[in-house]
C-alpha positions in Angstrom: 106.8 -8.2 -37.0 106.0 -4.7 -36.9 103.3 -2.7 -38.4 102.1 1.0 -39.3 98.6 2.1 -38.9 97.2 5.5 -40.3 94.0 6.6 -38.9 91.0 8.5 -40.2 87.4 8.6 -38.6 85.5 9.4 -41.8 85.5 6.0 -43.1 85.0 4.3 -39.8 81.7 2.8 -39.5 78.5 4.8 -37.4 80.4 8.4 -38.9 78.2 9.7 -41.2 78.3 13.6 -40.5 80.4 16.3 -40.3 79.6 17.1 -36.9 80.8 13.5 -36.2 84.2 14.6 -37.1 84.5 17.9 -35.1 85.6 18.7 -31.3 82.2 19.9 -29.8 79.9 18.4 -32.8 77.0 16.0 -31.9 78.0 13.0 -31.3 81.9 13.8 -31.6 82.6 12.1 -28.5 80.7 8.8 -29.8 82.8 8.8 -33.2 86.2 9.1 -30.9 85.1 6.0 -29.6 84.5 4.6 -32.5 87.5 5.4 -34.2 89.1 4.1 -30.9 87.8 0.9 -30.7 88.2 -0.3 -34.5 91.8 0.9 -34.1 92.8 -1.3 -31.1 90.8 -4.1 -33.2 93.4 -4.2 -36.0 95.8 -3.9 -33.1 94.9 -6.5 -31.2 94.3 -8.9 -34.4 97.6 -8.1 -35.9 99.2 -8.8 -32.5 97.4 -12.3 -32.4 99.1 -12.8 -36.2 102.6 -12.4 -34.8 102.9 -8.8 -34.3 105.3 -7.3 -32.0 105.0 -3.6 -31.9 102.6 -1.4 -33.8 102.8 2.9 -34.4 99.4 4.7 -35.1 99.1 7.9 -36.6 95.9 9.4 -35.3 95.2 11.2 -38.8 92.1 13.4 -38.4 91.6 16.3 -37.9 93.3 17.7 -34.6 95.2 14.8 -34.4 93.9 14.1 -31.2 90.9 12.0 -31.7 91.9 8.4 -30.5 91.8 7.7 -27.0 95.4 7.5 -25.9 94.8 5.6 -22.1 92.4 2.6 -23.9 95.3 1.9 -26.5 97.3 -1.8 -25.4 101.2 -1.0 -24.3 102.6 -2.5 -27.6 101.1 0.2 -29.5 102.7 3.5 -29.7 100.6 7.0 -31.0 101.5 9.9 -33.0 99.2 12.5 -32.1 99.0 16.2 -33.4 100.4 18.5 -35.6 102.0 20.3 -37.6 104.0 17.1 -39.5 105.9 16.5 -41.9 104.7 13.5 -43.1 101.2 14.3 -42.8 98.7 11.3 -42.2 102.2 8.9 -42.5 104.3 10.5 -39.4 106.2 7.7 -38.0 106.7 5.5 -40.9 109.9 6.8 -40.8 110.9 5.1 -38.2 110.7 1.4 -39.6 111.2 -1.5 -41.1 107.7 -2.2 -40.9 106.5 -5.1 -42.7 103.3 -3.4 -44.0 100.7 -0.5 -43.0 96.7 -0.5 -42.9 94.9 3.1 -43.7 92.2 2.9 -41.4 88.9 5.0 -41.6 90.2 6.0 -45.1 87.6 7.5 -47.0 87.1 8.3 -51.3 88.7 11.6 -52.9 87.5 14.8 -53.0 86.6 14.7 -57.0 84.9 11.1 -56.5 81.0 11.8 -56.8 80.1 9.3 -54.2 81.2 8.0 -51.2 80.1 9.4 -46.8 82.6 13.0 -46.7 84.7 12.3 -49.8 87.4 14.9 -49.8 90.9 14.9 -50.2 93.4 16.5 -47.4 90.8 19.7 -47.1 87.5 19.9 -48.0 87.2 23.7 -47.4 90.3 24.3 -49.5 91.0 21.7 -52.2 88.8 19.5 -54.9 91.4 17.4 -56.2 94.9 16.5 -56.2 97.0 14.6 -59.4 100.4 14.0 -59.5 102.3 13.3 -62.5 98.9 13.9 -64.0 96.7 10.9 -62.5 94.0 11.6 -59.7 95.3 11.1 -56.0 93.1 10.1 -53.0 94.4 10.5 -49.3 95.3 6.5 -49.8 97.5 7.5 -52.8 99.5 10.0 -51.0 99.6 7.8 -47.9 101.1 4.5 -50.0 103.2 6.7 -52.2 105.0 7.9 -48.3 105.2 4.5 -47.0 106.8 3.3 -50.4 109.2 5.7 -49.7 110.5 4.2 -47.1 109.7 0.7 -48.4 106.5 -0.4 -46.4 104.0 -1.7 -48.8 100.2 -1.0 -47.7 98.6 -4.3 -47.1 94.4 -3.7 -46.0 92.3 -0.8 -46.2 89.3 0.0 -43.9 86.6 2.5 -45.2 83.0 2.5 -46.9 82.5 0.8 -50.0 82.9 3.1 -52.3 86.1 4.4 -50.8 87.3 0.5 -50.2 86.8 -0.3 -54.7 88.3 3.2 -55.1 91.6 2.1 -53.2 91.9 -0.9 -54.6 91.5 0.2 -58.4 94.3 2.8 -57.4 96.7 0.8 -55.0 95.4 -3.3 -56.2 92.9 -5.3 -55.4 94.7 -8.0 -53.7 94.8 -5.7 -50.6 92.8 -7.0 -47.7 90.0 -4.9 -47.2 87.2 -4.4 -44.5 84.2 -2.2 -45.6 82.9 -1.3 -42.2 79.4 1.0 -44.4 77.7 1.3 -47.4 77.8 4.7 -49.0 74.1 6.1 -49.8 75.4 9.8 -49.8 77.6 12.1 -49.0 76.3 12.3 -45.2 74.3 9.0 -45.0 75.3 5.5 -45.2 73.6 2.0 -44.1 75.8 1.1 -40.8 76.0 -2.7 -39.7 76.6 -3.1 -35.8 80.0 -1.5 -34.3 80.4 -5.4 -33.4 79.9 -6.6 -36.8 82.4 -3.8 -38.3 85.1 -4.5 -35.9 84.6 -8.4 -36.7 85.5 -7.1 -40.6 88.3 -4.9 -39.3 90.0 -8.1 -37.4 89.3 -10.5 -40.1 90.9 -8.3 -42.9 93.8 -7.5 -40.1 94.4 -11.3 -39.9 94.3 -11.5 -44.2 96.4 -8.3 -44.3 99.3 -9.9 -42.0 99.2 -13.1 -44.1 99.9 -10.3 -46.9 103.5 -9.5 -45.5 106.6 -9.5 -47.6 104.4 -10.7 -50.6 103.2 -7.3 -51.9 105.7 -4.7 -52.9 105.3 -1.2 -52.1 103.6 1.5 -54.2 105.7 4.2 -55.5 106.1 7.2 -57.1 109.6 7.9 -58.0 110.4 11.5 -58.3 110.8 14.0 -59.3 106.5 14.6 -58.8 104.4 17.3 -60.1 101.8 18.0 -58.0 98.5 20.2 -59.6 95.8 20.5 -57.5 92.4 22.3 -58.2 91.8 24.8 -55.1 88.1 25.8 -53.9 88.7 29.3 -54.2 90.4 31.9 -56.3 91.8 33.7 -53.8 94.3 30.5 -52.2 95.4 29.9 -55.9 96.4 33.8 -56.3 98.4 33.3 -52.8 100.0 30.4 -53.4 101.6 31.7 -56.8 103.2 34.4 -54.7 106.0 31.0 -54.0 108.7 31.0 -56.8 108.2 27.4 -56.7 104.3 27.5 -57.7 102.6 27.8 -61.2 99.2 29.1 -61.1 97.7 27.2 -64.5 94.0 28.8 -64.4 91.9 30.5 -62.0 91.9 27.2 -59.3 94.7 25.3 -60.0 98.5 25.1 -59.1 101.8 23.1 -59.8 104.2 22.4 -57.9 107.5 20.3 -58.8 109.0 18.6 -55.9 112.0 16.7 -56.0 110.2 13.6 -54.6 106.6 12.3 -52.8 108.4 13.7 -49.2 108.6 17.0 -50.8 105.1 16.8 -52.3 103.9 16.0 -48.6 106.1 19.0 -46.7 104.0 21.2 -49.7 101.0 19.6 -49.1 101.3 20.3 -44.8 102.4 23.9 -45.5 98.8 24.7 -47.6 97.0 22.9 -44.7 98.8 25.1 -41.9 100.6 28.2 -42.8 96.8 29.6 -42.7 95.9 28.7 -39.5 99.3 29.6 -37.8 99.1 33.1 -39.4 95.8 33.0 -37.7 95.1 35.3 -34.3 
């Protein structure tokens, strides 16, 4: 069997600021470790399930956060960017029997939850398509449907953990490795104890295979999303292709969830690579 990870360190348990999640911050170097070890837990877990081979997307940030030499030689690592699949590079090259969203963490609109955002906290509150609310997780399942992987456990704090299963089910195997009090606080159990959860819901999530069909959104997908600012709405209706429908918000149409992504890559980047 084979399997798809996709990586995030907000939701990973001890991360609880933003300086956790940032090259240079205080205690950065502590949350890559972190996000490290509870990945090669639901490595090593699926592998003692029957796995054979297992691709992680290292989906924060840089790219670049989990320790490449500590990860076993059955695992392969997609590091960096830009991508075109976003947080769900190297699904494409399947058949997997099922993917785990790691670290995941509650939408940018959701009032609770440690760093809720979705995609870009500086940039955008909220993303819908076809008019319903989408998280990270929904994004990530609607790109691994694509290519036919369902998503079988999610890993983040409990609030982000119910609101992934009211949007993708709530037979998912699920770890919550914190519990939410704020946006930058949260009531950690030991890394031990968390990584104990991760392996457990690993086991439950590989018992999960071929019995849970993947999550899709067939297109063609409208995409609105509500911008922070006024000014990244008024440059992104310079594209033929994008409606500005009020002072913060956007449509897109795309022809499908993979063209909703590309979109979604090119408002996180073309910024930064324009930048000196």
């Amino acid at each position: 069997m084979r399997f798809y990870i996709s990586a995030d360190i907000e939701g990973i348990c001890g991360v609880v600021s933003r300086e956790h999640t940032r090259p240079g911050g205080f205690e950065y170097e502590a949350a890559r470790d972190w996000m490290t070890q509870s990945t090669i837990a639901v490595c090593e877990a699926a592998r003692e399930a029957g796995a054979t081979e297992l691709v992680v997307s290292d989906s924060h940030g840089n790219g670049q956060n989990i320790r490449m030499e500590a990860l076993p030689d059955y695992v392969q690592l997609v590091r960096s960017w830009p991508r075109p699949l976003g947080m769900m590079q190297g699904i494409e090259i399947g058949p997997f029997d099922g993917c785990f969203l790691v670290g995941y963490h509650a939408g940018g609109s959701n009032p609770g939850g440690v760093l809720s955002h979705t995609m870009s906290s500086e940039f955008i509150h909220e993303i819908r398509l076809n008019g319903t609310v989408a998280s990270e997780a929904v994004i990530s399942a609607a790109l691994a449907g694509a290519y036919g992987v369902p998503v079988l456990m999610v890993a983040s704090d409990d609030v982000g953990v119910a609101e992934m299963r009211s949007e993708l089910g709530d037979h998912l195997a699920a770890a919550t490795l914190k519990q939410a009090y704020g946006s930058y606080s949260a009531l950690n159990p030991s890394l031990s104890v968390a990584l104990a959860r991760l392996r457990m819901a690993t086991t439950e999530a590989v018992a999960l295979a071929g019995k849970v069909e993947p999550y899709r959104i067939d297109g063609p997908v409208e995409l609105e999303i509500d911008l922070r600012t006024r000014f990244v709405a008024e440059w992104l209706s310079y594209l033929p292709a994008v409606e500005r429908r009020g002072a913060y918000t956007i449509r897109y149409r795309a022809v499908d969830i993979l063209a909703v992504s590309r979109f979604l890559m090119f408002l996180a980047f073309a910024r930064m690579a324009t930048s000196p």
